[in-house]
C-alpha positions in Angstrom: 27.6 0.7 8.7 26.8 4.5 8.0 30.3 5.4 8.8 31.7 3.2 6.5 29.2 3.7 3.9 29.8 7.8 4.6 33.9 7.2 3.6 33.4 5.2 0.9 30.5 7.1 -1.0 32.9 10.2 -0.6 35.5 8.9 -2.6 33.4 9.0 -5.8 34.4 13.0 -6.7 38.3 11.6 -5.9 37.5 8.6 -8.2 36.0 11.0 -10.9 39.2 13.7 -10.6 41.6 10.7 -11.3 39.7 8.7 -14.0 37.8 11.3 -16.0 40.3 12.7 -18.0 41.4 9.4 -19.3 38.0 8.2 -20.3 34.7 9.4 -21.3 32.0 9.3 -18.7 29.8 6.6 -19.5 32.7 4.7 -21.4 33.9 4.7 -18.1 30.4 3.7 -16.1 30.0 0.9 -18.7 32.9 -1.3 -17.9 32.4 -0.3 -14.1 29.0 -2.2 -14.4 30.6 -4.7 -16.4 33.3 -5.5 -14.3 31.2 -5.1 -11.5 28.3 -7.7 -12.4 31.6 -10.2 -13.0 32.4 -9.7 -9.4 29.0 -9.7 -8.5 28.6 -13.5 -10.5 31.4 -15.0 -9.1 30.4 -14.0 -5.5 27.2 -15.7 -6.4 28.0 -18.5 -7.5 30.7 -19.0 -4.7 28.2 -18.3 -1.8 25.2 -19.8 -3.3 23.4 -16.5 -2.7 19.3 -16.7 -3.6 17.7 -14.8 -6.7 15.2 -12.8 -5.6 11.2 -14.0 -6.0 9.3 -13.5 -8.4 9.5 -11.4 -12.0 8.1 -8.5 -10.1 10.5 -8.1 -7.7 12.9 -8.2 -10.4 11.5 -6.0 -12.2 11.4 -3.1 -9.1 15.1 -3.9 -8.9 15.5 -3.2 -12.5 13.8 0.2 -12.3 16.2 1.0 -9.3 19.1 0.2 -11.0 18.5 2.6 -13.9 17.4 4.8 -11.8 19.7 5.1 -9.1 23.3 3.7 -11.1 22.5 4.9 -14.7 20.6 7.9 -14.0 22.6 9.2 -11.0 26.5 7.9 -11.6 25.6 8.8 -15.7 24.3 12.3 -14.6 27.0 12.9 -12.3 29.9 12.0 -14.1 28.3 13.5 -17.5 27.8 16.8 -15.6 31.5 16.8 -14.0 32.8 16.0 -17.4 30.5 18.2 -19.4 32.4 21.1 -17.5 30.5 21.8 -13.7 33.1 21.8 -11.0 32.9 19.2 -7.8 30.9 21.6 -5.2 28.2 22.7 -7.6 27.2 19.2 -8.2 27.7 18.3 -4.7 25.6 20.8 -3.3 22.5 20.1 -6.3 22.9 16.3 -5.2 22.8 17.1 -1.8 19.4 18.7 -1.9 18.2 15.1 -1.9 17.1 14.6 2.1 15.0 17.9 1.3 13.4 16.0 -1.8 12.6 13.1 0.2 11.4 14.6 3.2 9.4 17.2 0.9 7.8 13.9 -1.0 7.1 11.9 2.6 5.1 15.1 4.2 3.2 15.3 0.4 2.9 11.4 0.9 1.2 12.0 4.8 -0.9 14.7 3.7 -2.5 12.4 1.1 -3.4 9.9 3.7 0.0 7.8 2.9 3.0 7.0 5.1 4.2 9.1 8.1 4.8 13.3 8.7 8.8 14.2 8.7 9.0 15.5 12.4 9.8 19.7 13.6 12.9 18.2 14.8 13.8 16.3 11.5 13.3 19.4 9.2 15.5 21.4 11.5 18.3 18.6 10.8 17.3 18.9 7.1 18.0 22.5 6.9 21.1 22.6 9.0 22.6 20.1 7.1 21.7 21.9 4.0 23.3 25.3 5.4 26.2 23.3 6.9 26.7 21.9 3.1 26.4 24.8 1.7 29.0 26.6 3.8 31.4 23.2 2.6 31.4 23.7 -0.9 30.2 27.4 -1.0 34.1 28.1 -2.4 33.7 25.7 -5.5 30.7 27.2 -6.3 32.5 29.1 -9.4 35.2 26.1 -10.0 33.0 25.2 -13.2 30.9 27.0 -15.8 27.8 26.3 -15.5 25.6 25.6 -18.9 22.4 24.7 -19.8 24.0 20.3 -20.5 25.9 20.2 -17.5 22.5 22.2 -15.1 20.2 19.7 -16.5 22.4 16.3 -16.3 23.2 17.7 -12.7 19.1 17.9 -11.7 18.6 14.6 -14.1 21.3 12.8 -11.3 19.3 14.5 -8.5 15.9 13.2 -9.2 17.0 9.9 -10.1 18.6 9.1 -7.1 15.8 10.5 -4.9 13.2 8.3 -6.8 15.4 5.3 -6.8 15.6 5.9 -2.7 12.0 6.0 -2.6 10.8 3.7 -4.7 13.7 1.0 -3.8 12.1 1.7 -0.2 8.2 1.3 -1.0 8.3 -1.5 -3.4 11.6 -3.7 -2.8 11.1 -6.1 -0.9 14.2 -7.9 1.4 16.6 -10.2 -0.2 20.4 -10.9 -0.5 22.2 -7.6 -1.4 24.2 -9.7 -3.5 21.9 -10.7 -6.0 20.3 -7.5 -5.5 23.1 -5.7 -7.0 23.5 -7.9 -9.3 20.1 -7.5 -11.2 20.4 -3.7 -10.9 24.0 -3.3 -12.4 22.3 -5.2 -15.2 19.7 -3.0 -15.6 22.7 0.1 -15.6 24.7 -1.6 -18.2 21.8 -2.1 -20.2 21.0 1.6 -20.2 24.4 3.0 -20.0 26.4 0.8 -23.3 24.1 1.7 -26.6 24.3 5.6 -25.3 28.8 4.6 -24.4 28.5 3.3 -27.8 27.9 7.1 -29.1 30.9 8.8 -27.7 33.9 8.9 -29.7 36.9 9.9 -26.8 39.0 7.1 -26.8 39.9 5.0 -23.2 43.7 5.8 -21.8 45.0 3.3 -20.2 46.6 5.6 -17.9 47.4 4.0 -14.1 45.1 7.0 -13.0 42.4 5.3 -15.1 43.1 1.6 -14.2 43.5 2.6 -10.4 40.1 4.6 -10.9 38.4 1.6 -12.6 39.3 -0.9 -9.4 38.2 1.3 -6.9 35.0 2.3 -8.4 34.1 -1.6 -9.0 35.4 -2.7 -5.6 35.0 -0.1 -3.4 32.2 2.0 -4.9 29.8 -0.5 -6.3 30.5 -3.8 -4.4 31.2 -1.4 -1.2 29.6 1.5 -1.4 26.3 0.6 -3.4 26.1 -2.5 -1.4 26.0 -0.4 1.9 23.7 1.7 0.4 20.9 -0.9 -0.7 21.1 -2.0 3.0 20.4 1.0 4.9 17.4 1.8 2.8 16.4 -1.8 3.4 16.6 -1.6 6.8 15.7 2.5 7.9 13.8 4.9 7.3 14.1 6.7 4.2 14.5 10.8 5.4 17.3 9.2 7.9 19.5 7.2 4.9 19.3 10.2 2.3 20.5 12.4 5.2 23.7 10.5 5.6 24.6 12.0 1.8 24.9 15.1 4.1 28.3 14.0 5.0 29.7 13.0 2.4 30.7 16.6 0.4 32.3 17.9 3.8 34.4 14.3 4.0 35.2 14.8 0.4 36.8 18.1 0.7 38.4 16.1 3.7 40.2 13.7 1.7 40.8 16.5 -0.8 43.0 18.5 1.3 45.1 15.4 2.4 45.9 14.1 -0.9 45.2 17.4 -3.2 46.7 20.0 -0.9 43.0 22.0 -1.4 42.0 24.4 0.8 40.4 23.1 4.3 39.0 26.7 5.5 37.2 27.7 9.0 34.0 28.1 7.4 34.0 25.0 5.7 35.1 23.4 9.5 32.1 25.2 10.7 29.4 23.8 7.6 31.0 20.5 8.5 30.0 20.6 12.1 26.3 22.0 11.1 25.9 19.0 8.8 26.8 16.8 11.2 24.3 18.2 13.8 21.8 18.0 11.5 22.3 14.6 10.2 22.4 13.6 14.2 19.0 15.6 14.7 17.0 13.8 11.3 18.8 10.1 12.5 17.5 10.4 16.1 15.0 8.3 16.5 12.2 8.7 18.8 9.4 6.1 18.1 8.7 4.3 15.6 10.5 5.6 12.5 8.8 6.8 9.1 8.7 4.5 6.2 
């Protein structure tokens, strides 16, 4: 499951190089969410898949959803688009197992939860270095300003709240219906502020092929996947695995963009890697 999950979340900046010149950003995020919860009904209806309990539980799930589809794919894609090249956002996002492992040892020295390990903060940090050696050549792709910084940090703390509170006060129940309650909560947030921007859609294949891949890969795929592994592990261990997914972008960028695969970034792939393996080994019984 993290392997999979790993490939698919990595196609997002590939998704976003094809699709966002034809569309505006949350245009774009609005009829993925759309389209999405479609899916998401039929899929319902066909399995018979239960509704989670009780107006409280919905109502965590709708606070993840904003949080962690309308705040982080709207900050993203509104960054990317608003000018900031693919391995400056990368690397801000990616400073999101530091957040959470900063916020769990703040949680444990308050009497709450359990201490991030030596052994996991070593992981932390060589994934960050091995990151930062991946997408240290993008770094001046994109200009950076003070709209594209802030809706890059805005998609940075959202997703690393959503992780954390998804974890803490979600309880178990069918991804399906999961997913569909949060995409609700994302088109709800995303459409009035859609309804404000005036580039018009192409209907470019680039943009259709963009569209599918995004609803059935991404979302019913990758967001899935997602909702799963922090269901089921610890939290510092899932928001590691987002580690990988800059180096296996710049992967699948060189095989179907012809960019640049150098030795250094070969090298911060394998340091990422290490340090992903160091903060997933468990030993014990693993944090909450």
């Amino acid at each position: 499951m993290p392997a999979v999950f790993v490939l698919i979340w990595s196609t997002g900046f590939i998704v976003a190089r094809y699709g966002m010149p034809h569309a505006p950003p949350l245009t774009f995020l609005s009829w993925r969410y759309a389209l999405s919860v479609l899916c998401f009904g039929i899929w319902i209806v066909l399995s018979r898949a239960a509704w989670p309990q009780g107006a409280k539980q919905w109502g965590h799930l709708f606070v993840t959803g904003v949080l962690m589809h309308a705040g982080y794919l709207g900050g993203v894609w509104a960054a990317v688009k608003a000018g900031m090249g693919a391995g400056t956002i990368a690397l801000l996002v990616g400073l999101q197992p530091v957040l959470t492992a900063l916020w769990l040892s703040r949680s444990q020295s308050h009497g709450e939860g359990t201490a991030v390990s030596w052994r996991q903060w070593v992981g932390l940090l060589l994934g960050l270095l091995g990151l930062l050696l991946v997408v240290w050549r993008k770094l001046g792709a994109g200009e950076l300003s003070a709209l594209n910084l802030s809706l890059a940090v805005l998609a940075l703390m959202a997703i690393t709240a959503g992780t954390l509170y998804q974890k803490r006060f979600v309880a178990p129940c069918d991804v399906r219906t999961a997913n569909m309650v949060q995409l609700l909560a994302a088109l709800a947030v995303s459409l009035p502020l859609a309804l404000l921007e005036t580039e018009p859609i192409v209907l470019h294949p680039h943009f259709v092929g963009a569209l599918a891949w995004s609803v059935l890969g991404l979302t019913l795929g990758g967001s899935s996947l997602l909702y799963l592994l922090i269901q089921r592990g610890a939290a510092t261990q899932v928001t590691s695995l987002l580690y990988l997914v800059p180096p296996t972008t710049a992967v699948m960028a060189w095989l179907l963009f012809k960019e640049a695969l150098t030795l250094l970034m070969l090298v911060g792939m394998a340091l990422t890697a290490l340090g992903v393996w160091l903060v997933a080994r468990t030993e014990g019984k693993p944090e909450a």
